[in-house]
N, C-alpha and C positions, 0 to 999 in steps of 0.2 A: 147889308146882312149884319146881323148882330152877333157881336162875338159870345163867345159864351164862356167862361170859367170855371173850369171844373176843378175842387179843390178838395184836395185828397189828404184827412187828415189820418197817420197813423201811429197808434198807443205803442208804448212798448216800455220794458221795463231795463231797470241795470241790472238787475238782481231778479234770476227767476224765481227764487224762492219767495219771493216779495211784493205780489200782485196789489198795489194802492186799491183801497175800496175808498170810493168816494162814487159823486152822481156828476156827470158834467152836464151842460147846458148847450149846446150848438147852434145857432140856428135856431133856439124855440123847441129844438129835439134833444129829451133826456137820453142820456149814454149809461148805463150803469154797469160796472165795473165788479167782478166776480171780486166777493172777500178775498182776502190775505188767508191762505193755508203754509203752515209752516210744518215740513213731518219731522219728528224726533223720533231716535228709538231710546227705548227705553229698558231695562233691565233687572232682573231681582233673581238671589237664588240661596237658598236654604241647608242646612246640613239634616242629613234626614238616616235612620239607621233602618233597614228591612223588618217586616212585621211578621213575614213568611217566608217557606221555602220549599222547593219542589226538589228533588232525589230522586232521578231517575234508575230505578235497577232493572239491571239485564239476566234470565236466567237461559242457559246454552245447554242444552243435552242432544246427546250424539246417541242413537241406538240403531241395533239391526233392523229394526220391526217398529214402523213409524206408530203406532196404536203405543208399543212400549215408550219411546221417544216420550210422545206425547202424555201419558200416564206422571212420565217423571218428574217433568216439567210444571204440569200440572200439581201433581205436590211437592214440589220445593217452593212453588208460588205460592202458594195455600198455609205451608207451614210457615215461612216468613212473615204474608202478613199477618196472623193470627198472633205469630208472638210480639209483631212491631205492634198490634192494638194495645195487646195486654200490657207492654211495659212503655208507652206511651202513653201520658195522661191528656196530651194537648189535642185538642180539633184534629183529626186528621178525614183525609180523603186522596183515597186509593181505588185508580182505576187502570185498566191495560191498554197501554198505548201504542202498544203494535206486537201482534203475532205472526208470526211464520211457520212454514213447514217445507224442507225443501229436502232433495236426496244430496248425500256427501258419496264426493268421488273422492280417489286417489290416485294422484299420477306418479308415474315409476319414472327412478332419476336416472337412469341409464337407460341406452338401448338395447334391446329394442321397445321404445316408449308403448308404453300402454295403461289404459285407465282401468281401474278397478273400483266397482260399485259396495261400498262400504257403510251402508243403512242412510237413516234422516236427520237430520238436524234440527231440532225446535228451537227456536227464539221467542223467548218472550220476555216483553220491555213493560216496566210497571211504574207509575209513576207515582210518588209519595208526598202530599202536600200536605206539612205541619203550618199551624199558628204559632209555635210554637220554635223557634231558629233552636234553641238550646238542646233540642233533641237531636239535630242532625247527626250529628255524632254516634247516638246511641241507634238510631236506624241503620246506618251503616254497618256498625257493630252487629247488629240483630239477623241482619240481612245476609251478613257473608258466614255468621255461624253456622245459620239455617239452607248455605251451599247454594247462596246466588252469586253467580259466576264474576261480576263487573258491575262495578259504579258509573254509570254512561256521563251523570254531569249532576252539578248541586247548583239551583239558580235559587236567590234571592230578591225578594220581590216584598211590595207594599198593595196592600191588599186595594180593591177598583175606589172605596171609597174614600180611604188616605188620598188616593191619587188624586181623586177629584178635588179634594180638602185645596191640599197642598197648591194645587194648579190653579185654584181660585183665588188663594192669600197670594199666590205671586204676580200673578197678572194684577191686581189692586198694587201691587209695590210697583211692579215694571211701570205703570200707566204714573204713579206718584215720580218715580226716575225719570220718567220721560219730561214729564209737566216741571219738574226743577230746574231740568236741565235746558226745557225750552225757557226758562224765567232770566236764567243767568245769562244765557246768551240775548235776549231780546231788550234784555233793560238796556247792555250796550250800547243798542241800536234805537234805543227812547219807543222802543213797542213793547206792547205788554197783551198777556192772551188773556183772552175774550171768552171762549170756549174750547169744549173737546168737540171735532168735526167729525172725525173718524177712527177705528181704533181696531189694529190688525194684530191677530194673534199669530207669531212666528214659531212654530210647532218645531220647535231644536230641544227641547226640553229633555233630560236622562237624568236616571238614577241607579244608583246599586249600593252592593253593602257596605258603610261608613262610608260615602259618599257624598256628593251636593246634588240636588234637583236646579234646573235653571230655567228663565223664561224670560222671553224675548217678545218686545212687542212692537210696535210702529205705530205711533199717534200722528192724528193731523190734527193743527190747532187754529183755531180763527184766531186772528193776531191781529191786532190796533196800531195806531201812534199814543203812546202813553198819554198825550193833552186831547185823546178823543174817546 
């Protein structure tokens, strides 16, 4: 009987980050060996000031007779923005961002406890979006003359195409941080990149007013031996 020899050859690395590409020969049987990918992350981020802002108002009326409620509400709304157009000169856009209508109770702080029906309550939330940040101020002002009740919140913001702008210049800087950073580490090690393999956009990005925008990315790079 003839013996037979089964001989079991197997690859491995010291370093997983660092997969040898070469071809080997066995036997007459070519072995080929996935490139070298090495991931870097990479980083870039901007200082950036707000191009716009939204001023959310609240207007509150309490009446007997929900028709009158609603009447009033109705022109303090009307009055406000008519005068926030007139003495604002920037883009704006004003829309209602939530209405209500609901009855107001009152409950008795002694006993014997009992509820008393007390007319309706109107809410209405209106939101004010300037081009123009230097007005907020004067909206406010305009707003509370004209006997809107509450300022619910003032957001600043960069209008969708800055954003786009912005998000594109940094992602070319992050991918340029990544690619330096894989250079300086690889020369150490006598390899040098080849190519960009892959390239992951890490969606961490924010901004607000007088703030930074930031952007994060993850490159995979085909990496060599420097003498090949």
């Amino acid at each position: 009987m003839k013996a037979i020899l089964v001989l079991s050859i197997t690859l491995m690395t010291l370093n997983s980050q660092f997969i040898k590409t070469s071809t080997l020969n066995l036997c007459d049987a070519n072995i080929y060996l996935r490139p070298d990918i090495y991931y870097v992350q990479g980083s870039a981020t901007t200082n950036i000031e707000p191009t716009q802002a939204v001023v959310t108002l609240e207007v509150e009326v309490k009446e007997e007779k929900a028709q009158n409620a609603l009447q009033q509400a109705a022109s303090i709304a009307d009055d406000a923005i008519k005068a926030i157009k007139e003495n604002c000169k920037g883009e704006l856009k004003i829309q209602t961002a939530d209405f209500t209508i609901s009855p107001h109770k009152e409950y008795s702080q002694n006993q014997p406890y009992y509820v008393t029906f007390s007319g309706f309550i109107v809410i209405n939330r209106i939101t004010v979006e300037t081009l123009n940040i230097s007005d907020v101020g004067k909206i406010i002002d305009i707003a509370v003359k004209h006997k809107v009740n509450k300022v619910n919140g003032i957001q600043f913001d960069v209008s969708k195409e800055e954003k786009k702008r912005l998000k594109d210049v940094l992602v070319e800087q992050a991918i340029e941080d990544a690619k330096h950073t894989a250079n300086v580490v690889l020369k150490e090690l006598n390899m040098r990149v080849e190519s960009v393999k892959s390239v992951q956009i890490l969606e961490n990005y924010g901004y607000g007013i007088n703030t930074q925008m930031d952007q994060q990315v993850s490159v995979g790079f085909v990496i060599n031996h420097i003498d090949q």
